[in-house]
N, C-alpha and C positions, 0 to 999 in steps of 0.2 A: 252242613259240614259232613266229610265224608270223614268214617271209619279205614285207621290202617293199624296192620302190625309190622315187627321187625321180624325179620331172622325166619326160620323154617315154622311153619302152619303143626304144631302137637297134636295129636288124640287125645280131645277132654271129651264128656257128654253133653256140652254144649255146642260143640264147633261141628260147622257141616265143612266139608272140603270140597270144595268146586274145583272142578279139574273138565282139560278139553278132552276128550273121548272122540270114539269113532261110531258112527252108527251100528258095525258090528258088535259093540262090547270087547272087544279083543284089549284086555287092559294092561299091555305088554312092554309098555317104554314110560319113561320120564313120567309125571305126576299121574300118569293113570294107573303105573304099576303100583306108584303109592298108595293112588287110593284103596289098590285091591288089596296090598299089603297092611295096611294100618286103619282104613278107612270103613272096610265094607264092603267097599265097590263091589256087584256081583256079575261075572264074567260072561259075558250074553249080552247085558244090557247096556241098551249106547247113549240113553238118555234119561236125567231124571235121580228126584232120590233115591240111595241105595244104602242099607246101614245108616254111616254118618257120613256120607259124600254125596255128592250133587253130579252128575255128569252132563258136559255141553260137548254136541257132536260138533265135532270142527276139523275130522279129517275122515275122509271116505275113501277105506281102506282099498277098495276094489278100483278106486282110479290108478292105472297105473302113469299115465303121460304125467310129466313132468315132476315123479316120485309122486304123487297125491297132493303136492304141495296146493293148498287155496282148491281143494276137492271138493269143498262145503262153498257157496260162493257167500259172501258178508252179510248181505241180508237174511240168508235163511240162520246164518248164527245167531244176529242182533234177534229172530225172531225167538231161537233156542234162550237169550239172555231174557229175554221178558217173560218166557215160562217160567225160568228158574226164579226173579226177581217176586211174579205172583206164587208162588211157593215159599219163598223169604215170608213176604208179608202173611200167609196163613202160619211160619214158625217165628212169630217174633220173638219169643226166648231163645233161641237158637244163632248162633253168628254163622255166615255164611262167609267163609274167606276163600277168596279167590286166588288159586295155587301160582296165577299167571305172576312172574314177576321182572321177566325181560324188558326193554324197552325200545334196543334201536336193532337188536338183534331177532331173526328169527325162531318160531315156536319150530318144532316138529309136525306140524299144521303147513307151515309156508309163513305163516303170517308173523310181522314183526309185534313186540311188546304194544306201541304204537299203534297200530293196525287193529288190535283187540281192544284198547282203550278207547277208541272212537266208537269201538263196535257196543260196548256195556253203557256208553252216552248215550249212544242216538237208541237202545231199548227204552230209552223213558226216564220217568223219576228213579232213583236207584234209592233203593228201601232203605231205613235206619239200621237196619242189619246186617248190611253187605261189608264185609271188609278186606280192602285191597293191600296188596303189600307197598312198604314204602317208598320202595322204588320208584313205583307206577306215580304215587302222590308224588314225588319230587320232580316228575315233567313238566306239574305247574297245568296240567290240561283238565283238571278238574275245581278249576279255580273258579 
């Protein structure tokens, strides 16, 4: 059974917030600014615990052709999602929610909600402490 919440990802001391980042750390738009605003996140760093955030690199700022859109190609994210997942499992007290909550629409990445759901499947078993928003569970693709 997978873990999900409703509604927006709070600051508790238990909640880590996973959010897509860029390899630069530049944490300046949409759930990265979050993380740096509420989470932690610390500005340099493009990957990895931070505070109480998690960062997955999923846009590489310095591409400039096609805006950066799909900068990171899917496998090296799925590989960034299995780092993070072996970090879950060393904080099992800790809930790891995942900021992602689109689905047919695109990230600020290039990639649609869809496109990222496949990508935290094919990382592997997904830990008892990962938790996705309800959105994503209501695709039915983690069934």
């Amino acid at each position: 059974m997978v873990n999900f919440y409703k509604g927006n990802i709070l600051p508790n001391p238990d909640v880590v917030f996973v959010f897509g980042s860029n390899p630069e750390g530049r944490h300046g738009a949409g759930a990265a600014k979050i993380a740096k605003l509420y989470f932690g996140a610390v500005y340099g760093q493009g990957e990895g615990l931070q505070g109480r955030s998690y960062a997955i690199p999923t846009k590489d700022l310095r591409v400039k052709q096609n805006n950066g859109f799909k900068s990171i190609p899917s496998g090296e994210i799925t590989k960034s999602i299995r780092r993070m997942y072996s970090v879950a499992r060393q904080h099992p007290e800790k809930k790891f929610m995942i900021a992602y909550r689109n689905t047919y629409t695109r990230s600020l990445n290039g990639y649609t909600g869809i496109e990222m759901i496949r990508m935290f499947i094919d990382a592997g078993p997904i830990p008892e402490n990962i938790w996705f928003s309800m959105e994503w569970i209501n695709t039915g693709m983690f069934d």
